[in-house]
N, C-alpha and C positions, 0 to 999 in steps of 0.2 A: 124474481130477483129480490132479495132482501137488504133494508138498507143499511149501508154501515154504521155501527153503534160508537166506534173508536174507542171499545170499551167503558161508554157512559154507565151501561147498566151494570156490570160490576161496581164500579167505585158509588152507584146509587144503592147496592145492594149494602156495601159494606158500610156505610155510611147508614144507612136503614139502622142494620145490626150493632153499629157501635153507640147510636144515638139512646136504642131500645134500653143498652146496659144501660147507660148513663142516667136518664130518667128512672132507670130499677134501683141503679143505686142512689139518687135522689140528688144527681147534680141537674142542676138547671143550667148546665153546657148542653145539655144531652137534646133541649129543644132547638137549640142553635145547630146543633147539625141532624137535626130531623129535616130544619127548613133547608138546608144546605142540600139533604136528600131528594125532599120533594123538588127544589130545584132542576137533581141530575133525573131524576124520574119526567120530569115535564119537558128536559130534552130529549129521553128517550121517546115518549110521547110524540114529540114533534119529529124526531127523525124518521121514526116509524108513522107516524100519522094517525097514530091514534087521539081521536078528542076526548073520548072518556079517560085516557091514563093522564094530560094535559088537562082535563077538566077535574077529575074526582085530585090531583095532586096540588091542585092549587084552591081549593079546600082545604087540603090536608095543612099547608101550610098557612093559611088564614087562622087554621083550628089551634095551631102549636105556635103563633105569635099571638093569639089572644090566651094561651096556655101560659107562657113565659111572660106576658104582662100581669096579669093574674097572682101569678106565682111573685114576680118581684111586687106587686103592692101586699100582697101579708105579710112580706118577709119583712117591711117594711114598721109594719105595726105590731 
């Protein structure tokens, strides 16, 4: 039996994809909803019980809030 997603990983997928644009086209909104993603990705992790998709996403989002700190101190200077 598989567990129910309640559609987490679609809205983590589309969030993935819209974040990707956003960052391509050089908004720095685009990391705010990367983390938003890895968010719905580390429920899906947990629903499913995966610790590597819950472990490698909460990385991901460590990686993309020291990415958007980054990015606002040069814009800064």
């Amino acid at each position: 039996m598989t567990a129910p997603l309640y559609s987490l990983d679609w809205l983590a997928m589309a969030l993935t994809f819209l974040a990707l644009w956003q960052i391509g086209n050089g908004q720095r909104v685009g990391f705010v909803l990367m983390i938003t993603a890895n968010s719905a990705w580390m429920g899906v992790g947990l629903l499913t019980g995966s610790t590597a998709m819950v472990t490698a996403n909460t990385v991901f989002a460590l990686m993309n809030i020291r990415a958007l700190l980054r990015w606002a101190s040069t814009a800064t200077n």
